[in-house]
MITORKOL-30601 format. One record per residue: residue number from 0; residue in one letter; x, y, z of N, C-alpha, C in turn. Coordinates in steps of 0.2 Angstrom, whole numbers, plus 5000, padded with zeros to 4 digits. Example, Ala and Ser with C-alpha at 12.3 -4.5 7.8 and 13.67 -1.06 7.14 Angstrom:
ATOM / 0 / a / 5066 / 4972 / 5039 / 5062 / 4978 / 5039 / 5066 / 4984 / 5039 $
ATOM / 1 / s / 5064 / 4989 / 5035 / 5068 / 4995 / 5036 / 5064 / 5000 / 5039 $
This chain:
ATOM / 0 / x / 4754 / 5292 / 4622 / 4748 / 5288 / 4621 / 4749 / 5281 / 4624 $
ATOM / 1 / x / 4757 / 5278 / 4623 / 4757 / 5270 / 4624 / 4755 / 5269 / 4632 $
ATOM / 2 / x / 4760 / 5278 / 4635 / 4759 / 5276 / 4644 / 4753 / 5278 / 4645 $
ATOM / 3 / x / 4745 / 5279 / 4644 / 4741 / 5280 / 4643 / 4736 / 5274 / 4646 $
ATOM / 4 / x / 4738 / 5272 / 4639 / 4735 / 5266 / 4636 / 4736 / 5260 / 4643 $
ATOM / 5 / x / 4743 / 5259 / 4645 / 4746 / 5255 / 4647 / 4742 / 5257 / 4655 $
ATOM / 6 / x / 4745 / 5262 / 4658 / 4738 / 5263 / 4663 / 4732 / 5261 / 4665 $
ATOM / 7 / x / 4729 / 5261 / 4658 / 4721 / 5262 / 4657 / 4721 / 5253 / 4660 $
ATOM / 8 / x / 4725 / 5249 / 4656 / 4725 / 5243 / 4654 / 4725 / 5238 / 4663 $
ATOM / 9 / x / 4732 / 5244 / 4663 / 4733 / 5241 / 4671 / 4729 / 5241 / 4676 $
ATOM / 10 / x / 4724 / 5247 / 4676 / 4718 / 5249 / 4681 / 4715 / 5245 / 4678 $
ATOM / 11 / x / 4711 / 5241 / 4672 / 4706 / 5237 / 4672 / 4706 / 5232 / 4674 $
ATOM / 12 / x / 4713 / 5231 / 4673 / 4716 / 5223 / 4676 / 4714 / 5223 / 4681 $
ATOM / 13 / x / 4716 / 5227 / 4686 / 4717 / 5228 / 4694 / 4709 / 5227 / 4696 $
ATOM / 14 / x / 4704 / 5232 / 4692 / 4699 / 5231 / 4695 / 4695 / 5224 / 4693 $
ATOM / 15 / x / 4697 / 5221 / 4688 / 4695 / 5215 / 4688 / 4698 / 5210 / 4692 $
ATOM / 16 / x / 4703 / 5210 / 4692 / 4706 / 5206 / 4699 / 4703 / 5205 / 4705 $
ATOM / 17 / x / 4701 / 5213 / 4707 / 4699 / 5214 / 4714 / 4690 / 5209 / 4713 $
ATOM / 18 / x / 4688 / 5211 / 4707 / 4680 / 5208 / 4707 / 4679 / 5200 / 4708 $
ATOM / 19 / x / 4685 / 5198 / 4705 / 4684 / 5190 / 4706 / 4691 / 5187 / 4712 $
ATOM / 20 / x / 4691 / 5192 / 4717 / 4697 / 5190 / 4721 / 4692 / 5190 / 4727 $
ATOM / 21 / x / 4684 / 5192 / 4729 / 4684 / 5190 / 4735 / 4679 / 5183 / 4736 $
ATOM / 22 / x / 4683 / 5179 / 4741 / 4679 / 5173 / 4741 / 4674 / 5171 / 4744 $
ATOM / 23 / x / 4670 / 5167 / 4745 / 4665 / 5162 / 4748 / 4660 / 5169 / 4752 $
ATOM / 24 / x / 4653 / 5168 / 4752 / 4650 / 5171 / 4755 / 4649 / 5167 / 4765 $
ATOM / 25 / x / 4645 / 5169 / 4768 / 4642 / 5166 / 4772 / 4636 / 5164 / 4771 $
ATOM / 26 / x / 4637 / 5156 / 4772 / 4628 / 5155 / 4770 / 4627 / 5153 / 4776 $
ATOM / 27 / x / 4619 / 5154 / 4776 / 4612 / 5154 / 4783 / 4608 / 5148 / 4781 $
ATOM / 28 / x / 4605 / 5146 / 4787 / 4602 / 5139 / 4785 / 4598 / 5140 / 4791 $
ATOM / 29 / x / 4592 / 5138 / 4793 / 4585 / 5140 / 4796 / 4581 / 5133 / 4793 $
ATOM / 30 / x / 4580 / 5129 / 4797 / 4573 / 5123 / 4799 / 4569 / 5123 / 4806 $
ATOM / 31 / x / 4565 / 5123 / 4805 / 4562 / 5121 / 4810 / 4555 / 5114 / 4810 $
ATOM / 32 / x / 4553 / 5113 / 4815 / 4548 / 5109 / 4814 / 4543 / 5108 / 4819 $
ATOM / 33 / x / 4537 / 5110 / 4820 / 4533 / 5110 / 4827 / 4532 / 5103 / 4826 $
ATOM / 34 / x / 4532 / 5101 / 4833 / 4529 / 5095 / 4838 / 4522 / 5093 / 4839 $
ATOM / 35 / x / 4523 / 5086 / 4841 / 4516 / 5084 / 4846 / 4517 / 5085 / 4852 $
ATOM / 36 / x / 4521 / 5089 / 4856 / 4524 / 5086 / 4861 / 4526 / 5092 / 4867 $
ATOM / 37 / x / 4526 / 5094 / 4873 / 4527 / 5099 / 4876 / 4536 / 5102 / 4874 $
ATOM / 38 / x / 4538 / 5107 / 4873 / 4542 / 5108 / 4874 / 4548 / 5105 / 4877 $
ATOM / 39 / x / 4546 / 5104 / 4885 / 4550 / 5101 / 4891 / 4552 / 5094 / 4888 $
ATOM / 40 / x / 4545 / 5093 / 4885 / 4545 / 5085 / 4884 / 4551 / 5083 / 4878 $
ATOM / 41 / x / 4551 / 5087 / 4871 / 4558 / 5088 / 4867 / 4564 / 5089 / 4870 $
ATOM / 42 / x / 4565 / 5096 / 4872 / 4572 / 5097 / 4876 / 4574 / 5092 / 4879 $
ATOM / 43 / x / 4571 / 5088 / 4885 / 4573 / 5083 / 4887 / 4578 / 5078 / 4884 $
ATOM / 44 / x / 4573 / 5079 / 4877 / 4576 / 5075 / 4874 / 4582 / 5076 / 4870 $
ATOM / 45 / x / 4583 / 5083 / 4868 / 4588 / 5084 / 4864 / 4593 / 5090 / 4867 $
ATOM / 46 / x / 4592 / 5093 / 4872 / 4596 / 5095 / 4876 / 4602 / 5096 / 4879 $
ATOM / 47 / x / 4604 / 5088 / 4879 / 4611 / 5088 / 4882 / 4615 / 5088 / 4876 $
ATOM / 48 / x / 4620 / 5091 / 4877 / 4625 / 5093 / 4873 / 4628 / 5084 / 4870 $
ATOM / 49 / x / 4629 / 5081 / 4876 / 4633 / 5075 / 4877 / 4628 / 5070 / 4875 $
ATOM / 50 / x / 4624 / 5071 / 4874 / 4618 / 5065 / 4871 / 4616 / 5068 / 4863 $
ATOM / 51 / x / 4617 / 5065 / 4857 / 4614 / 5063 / 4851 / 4612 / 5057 / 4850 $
ATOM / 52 / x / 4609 / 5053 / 4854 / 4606 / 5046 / 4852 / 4600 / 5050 / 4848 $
ATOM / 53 / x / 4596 / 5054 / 4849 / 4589 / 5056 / 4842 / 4591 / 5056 / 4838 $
ATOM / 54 / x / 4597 / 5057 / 4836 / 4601 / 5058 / 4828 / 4601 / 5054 / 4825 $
ATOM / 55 / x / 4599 / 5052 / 4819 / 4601 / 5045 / 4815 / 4606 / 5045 / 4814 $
ATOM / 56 / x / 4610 / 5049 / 4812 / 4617 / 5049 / 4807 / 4621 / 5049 / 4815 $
ATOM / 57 / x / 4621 / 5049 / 4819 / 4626 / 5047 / 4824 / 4625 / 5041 / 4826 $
ATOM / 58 / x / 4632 / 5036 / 4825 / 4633 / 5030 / 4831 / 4635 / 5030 / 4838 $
ATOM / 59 / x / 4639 / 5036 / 4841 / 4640 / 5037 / 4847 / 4646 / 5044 / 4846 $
ATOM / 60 / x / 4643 / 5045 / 4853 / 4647 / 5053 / 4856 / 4654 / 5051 / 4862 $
ATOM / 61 / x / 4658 / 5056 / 4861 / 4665 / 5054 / 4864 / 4665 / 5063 / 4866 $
ATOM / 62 / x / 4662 / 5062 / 4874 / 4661 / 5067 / 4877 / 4666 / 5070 / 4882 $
ATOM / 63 / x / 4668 / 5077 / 4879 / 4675 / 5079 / 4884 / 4672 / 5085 / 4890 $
ATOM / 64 / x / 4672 / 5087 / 4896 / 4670 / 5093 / 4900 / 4661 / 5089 / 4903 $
ATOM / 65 / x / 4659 / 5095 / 4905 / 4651 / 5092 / 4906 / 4645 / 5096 / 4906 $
ATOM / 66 / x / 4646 / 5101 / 4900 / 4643 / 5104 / 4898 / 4638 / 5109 / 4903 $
ATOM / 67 / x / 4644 / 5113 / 4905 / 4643 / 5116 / 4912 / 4640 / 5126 / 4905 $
ATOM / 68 / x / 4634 / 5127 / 4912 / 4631 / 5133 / 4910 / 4638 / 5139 / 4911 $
ATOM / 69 / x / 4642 / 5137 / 4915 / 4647 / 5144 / 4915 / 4653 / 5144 / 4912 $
ATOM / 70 / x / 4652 / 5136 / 4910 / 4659 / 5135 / 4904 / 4658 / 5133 / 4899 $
ATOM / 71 / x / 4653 / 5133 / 4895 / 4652 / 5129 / 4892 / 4659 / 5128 / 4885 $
ATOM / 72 / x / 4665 / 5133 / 4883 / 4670 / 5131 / 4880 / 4672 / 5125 / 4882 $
ATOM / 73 / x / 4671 / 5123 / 4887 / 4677 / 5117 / 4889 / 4674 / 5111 / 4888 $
ATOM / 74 / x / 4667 / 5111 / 4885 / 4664 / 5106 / 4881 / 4663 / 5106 / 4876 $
ATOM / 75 / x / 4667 / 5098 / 4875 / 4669 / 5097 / 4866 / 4663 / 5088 / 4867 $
ATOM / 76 / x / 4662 / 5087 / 4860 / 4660 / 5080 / 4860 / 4663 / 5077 / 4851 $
ATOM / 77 / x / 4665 / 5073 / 4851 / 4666 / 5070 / 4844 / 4660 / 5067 / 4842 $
ATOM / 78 / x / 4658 / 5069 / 4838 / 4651 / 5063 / 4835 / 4653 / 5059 / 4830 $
ATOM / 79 / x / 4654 / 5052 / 4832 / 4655 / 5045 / 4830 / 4651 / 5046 / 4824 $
ATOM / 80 / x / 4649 / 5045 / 4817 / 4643 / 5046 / 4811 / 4643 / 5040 / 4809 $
ATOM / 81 / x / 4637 / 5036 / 4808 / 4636 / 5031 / 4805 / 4639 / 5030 / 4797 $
ATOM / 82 / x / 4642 / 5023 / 4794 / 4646 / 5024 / 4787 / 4648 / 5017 / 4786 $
ATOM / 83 / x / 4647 / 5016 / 4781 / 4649 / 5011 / 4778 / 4655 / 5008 / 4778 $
ATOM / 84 / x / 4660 / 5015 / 4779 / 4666 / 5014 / 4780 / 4671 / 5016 / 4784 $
ATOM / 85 / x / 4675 / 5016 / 4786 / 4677 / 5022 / 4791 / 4676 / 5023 / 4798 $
ATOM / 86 / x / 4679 / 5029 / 4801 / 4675 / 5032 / 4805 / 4674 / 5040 / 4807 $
ATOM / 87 / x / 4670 / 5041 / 4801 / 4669 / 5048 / 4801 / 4666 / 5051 / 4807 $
ATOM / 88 / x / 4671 / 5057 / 4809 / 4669 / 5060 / 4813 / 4667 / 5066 / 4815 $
ATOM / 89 / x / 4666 / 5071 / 4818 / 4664 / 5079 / 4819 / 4665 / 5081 / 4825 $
ATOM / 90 / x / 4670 / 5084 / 4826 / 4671 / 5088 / 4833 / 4670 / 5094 / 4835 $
ATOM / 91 / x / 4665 / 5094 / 4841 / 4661 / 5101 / 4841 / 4663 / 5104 / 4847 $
ATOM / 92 / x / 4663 / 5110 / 4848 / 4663 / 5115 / 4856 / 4655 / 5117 / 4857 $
ATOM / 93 / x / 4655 / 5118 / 4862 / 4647 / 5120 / 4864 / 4652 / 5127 / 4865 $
ATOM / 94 / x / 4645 / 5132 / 4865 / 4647 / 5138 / 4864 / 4645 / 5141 / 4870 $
ATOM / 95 / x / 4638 / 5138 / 4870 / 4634 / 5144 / 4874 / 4628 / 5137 / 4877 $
ATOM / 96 / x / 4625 / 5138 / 4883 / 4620 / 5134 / 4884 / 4616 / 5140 / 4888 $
ATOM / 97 / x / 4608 / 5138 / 4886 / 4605 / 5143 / 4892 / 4597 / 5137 / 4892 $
ATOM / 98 / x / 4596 / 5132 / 4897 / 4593 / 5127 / 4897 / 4585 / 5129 / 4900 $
ATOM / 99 / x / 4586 / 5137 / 4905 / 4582 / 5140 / 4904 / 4578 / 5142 / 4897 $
ATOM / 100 / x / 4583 / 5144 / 4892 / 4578 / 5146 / 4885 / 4577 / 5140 / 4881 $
ATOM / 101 / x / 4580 / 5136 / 4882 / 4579 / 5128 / 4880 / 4583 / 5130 / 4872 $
ATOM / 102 / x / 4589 / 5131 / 4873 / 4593 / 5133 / 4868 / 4600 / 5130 / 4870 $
ATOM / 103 / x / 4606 / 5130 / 4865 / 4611 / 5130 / 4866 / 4616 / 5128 / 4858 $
ATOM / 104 / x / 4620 / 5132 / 4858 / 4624 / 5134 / 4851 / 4630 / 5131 / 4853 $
ATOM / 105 / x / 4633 / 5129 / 4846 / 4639 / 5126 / 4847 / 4642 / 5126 / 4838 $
ATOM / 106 / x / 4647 / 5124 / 4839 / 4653 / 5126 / 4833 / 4657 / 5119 / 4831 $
ATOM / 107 / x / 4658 / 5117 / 4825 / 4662 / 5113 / 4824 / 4672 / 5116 / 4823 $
ATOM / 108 / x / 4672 / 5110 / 4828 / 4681 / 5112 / 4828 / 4683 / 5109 / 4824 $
ATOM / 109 / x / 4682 / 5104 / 4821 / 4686 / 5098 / 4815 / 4682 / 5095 / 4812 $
ATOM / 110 / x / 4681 / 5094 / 4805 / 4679 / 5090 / 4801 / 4682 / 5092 / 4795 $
ATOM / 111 / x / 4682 / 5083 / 4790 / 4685 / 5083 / 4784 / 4681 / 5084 / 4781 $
ATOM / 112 / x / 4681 / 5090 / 4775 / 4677 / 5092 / 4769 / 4675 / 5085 / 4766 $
ATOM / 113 / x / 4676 / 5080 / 4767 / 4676 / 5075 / 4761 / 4667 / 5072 / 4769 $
ATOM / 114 / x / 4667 / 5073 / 4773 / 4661 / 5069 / 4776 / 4655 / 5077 / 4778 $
ATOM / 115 / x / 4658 / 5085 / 4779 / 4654 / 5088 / 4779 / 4658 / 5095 / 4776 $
ATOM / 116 / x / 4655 / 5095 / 4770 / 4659 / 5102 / 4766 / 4659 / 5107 / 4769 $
ATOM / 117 / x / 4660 / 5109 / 4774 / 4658 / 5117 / 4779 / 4664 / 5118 / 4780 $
ATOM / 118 / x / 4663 / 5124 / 4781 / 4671 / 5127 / 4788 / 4669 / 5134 / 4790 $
ATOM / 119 / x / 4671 / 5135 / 4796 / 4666 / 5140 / 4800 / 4661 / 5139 / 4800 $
ATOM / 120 / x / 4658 / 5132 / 4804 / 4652 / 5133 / 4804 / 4651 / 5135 / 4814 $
ATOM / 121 / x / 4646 / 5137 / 4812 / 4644 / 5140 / 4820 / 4634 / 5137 / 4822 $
ATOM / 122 / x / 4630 / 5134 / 4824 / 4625 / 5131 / 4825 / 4620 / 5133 / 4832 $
ATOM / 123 / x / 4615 / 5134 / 4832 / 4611 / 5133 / 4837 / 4605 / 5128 / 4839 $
ATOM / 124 / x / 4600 / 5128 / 4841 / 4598 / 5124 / 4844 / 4593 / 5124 / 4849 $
ATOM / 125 / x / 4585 / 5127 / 4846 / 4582 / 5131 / 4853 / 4576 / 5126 / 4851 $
ATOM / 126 / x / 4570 / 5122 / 4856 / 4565 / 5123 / 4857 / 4559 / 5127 / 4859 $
ATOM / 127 / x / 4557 / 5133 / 4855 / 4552 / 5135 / 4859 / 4546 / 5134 / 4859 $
ATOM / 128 / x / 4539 / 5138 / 4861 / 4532 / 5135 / 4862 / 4529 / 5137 / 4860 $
ATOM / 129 / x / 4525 / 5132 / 4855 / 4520 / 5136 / 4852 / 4513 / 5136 / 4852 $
ATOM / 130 / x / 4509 / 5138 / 4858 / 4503 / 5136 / 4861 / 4503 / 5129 / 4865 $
ATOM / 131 / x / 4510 / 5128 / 4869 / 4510 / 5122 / 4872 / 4512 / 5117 / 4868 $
ATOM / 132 / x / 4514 / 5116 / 4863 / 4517 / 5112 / 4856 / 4524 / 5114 / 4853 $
ATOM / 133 / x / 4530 / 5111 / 4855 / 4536 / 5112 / 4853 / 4537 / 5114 / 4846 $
ATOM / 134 / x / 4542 / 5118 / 4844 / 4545 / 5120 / 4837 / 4552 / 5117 / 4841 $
ATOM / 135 / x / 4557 / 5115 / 4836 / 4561 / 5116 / 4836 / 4565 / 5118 / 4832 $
ATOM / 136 / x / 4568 / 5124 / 4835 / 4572 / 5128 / 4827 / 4579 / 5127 / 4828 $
ATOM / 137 / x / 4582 / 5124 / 4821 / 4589 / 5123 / 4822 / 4592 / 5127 / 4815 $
ATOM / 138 / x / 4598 / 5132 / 4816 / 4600 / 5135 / 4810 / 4607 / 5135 / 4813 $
ATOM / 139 / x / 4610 / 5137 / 4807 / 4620 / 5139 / 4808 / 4619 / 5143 / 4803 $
ATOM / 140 / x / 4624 / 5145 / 4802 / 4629 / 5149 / 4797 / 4636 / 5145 / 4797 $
ATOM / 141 / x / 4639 / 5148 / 4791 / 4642 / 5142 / 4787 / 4646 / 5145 / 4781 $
ATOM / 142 / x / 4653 / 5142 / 4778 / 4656 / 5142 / 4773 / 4656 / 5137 / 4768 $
ATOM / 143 / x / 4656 / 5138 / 4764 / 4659 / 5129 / 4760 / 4665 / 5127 / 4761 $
ATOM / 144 / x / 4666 / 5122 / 4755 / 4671 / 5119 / 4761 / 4679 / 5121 / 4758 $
ATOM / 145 / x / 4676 / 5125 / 4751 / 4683 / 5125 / 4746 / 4683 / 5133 / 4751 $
ATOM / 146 / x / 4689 / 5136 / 4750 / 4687 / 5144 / 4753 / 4689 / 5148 / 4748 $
ATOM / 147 / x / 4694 / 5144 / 4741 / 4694 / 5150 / 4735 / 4689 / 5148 / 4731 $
ATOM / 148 / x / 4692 / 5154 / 4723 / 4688 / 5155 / 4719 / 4686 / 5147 / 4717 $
ATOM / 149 / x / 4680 / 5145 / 4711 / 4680 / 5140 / 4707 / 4680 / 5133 / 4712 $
ATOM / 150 / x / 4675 / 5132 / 4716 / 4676 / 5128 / 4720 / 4674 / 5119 / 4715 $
ATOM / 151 / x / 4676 / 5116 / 4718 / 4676 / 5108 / 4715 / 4668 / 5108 / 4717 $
ATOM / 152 / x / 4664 / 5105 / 4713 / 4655 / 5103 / 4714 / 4654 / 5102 / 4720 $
ATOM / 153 / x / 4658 / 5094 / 4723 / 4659 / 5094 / 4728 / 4659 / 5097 / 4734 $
ATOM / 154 / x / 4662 / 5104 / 4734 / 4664 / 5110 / 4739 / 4661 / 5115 / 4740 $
ATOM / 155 / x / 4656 / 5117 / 4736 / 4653 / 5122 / 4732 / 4646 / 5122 / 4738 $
ATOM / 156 / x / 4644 / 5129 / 4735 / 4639 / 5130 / 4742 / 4633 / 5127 / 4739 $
ATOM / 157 / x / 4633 / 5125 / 4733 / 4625 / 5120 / 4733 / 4626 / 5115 / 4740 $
ATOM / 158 / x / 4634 / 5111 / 4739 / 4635 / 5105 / 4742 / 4635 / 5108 / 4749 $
ATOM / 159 / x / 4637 / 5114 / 4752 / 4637 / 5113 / 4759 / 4629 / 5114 / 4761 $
ATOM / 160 / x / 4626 / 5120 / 4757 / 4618 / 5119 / 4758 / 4615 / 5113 / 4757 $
ATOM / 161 / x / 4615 / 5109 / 4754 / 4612 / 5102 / 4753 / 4615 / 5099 / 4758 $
ATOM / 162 / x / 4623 / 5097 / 4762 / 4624 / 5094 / 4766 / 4619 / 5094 / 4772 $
ATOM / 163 / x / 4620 / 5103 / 4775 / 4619 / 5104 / 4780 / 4613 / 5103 / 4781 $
ATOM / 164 / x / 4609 / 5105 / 4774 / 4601 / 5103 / 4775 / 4599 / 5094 / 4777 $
ATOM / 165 / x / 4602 / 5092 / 4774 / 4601 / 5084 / 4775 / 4602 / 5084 / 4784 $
ATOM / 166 / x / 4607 / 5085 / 4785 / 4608 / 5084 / 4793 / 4601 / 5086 / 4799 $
ATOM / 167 / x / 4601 / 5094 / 4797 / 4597 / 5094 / 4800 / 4589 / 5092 / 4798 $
ATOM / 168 / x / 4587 / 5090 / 4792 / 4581 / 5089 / 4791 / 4581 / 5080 / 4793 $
ATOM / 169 / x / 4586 / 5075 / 4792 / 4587 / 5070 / 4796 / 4586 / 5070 / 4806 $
ATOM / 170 / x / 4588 / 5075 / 4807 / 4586 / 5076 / 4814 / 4579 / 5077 / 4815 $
ATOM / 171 / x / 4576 / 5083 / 4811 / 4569 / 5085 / 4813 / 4565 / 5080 / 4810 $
ATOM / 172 / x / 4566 / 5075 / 4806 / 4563 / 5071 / 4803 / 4562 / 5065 / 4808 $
ATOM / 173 / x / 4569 / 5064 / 4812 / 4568 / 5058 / 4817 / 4564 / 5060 / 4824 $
ATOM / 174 / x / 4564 / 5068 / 4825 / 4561 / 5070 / 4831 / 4551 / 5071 / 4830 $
ATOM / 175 / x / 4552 / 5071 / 4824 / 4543 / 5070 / 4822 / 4541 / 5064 / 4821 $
ATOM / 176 / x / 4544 / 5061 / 4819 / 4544 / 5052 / 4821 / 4543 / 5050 / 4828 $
ATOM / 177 / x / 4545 / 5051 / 4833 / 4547 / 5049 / 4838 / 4541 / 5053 / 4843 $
ATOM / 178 / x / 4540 / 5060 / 4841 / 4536 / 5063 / 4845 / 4530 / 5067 / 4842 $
ATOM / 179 / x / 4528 / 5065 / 4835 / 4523 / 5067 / 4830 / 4523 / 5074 / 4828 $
ATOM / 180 / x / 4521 / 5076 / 4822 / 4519 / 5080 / 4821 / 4515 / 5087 / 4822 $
ATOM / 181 / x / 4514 / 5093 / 4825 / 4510 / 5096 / 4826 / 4507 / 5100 / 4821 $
ATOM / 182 / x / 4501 / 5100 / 4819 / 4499 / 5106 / 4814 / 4497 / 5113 / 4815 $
């Protein structure tokens, strides 16, 4: 009975184990925002890999490659971020560009949890048309920034969904500013 018992005890442990041993999901994040403005007329603006002046949250870009359509790995940019202190940064690869779809995706290489709680993040970046009126839809996928169990508040996927949403919704926010909003 005792080797029974012990068994039983050991397979529950195991399965318990296993239920809270796997970590972090993938999270998704999806904005978008229609324009006053032609398509062409946003792209333009936002486009270049090597350009985030639209951005609020950025002071300046530190561009490596030239964000070439058939390389575009070899294009990194560091995004300088505005801060009270410091100089918080973001180092990103472009992934993919297709200027024709008025699109292009890019990944971050390096950032400290402590300025954006992610890791694995991966991004895109497309303007399409919507009856001659730009959308611009930006989404990524994404980790938080603890990768085990019990993550610190800070780390936790509330914080990376709220970070990320902040970022992007400051973006779309400065781009309806700038080129209004379409209804």
């Amino acid at each position: 009975m005792n080797r029974f018992l012990a068994m039983t005890l050991g397979a529950t442990m195991a399965l318990a184990g296993a239920a809270h041993a796997h970590g972090p999901v993938r999270l998704k994040l999806e904005l978008d925002q229609k324009l006053n403005a032609s398509p062409d007329e946003v792209w333009a603006a936002i486009g270049k890999f090597e350009d985030m002046s639209w951005h609020p949250a950025v002071d300046k870009v530190e561009i490596k490659g030239d964000g070439s359509v058939d390389q575009p790995e070899k294009s990194e940019r560091v995004l300088h971020l505005k801060a009270e202190a410091g100089d918080p940064t973001i180092t990103e690869i472009l992934s993919k560009i297709q200027p024709d779809k008025r699109c292009y995706g890019y990944r971050i290489e390096a950032v400290e949890v402590s300025v954006l709680p992610v890791t694995n993040y991966a991004s895109t970046i497309c303007v399409k048309d919507d009856a001659g009126k730009a959308v611009v839809s930006w989404k990524g996928g994404f980790y938080r920034g603890f990768p085990n169990n019990n993550p610190p508040a800070d780390q936790n996927d509330e914080a990376a969904i709220a970070a990320v949403t902040g970022i992007y919704q400051a973006g779309l926010d400065a781009l309806a500013e700038r080129f209004g909003k379409a209804e």
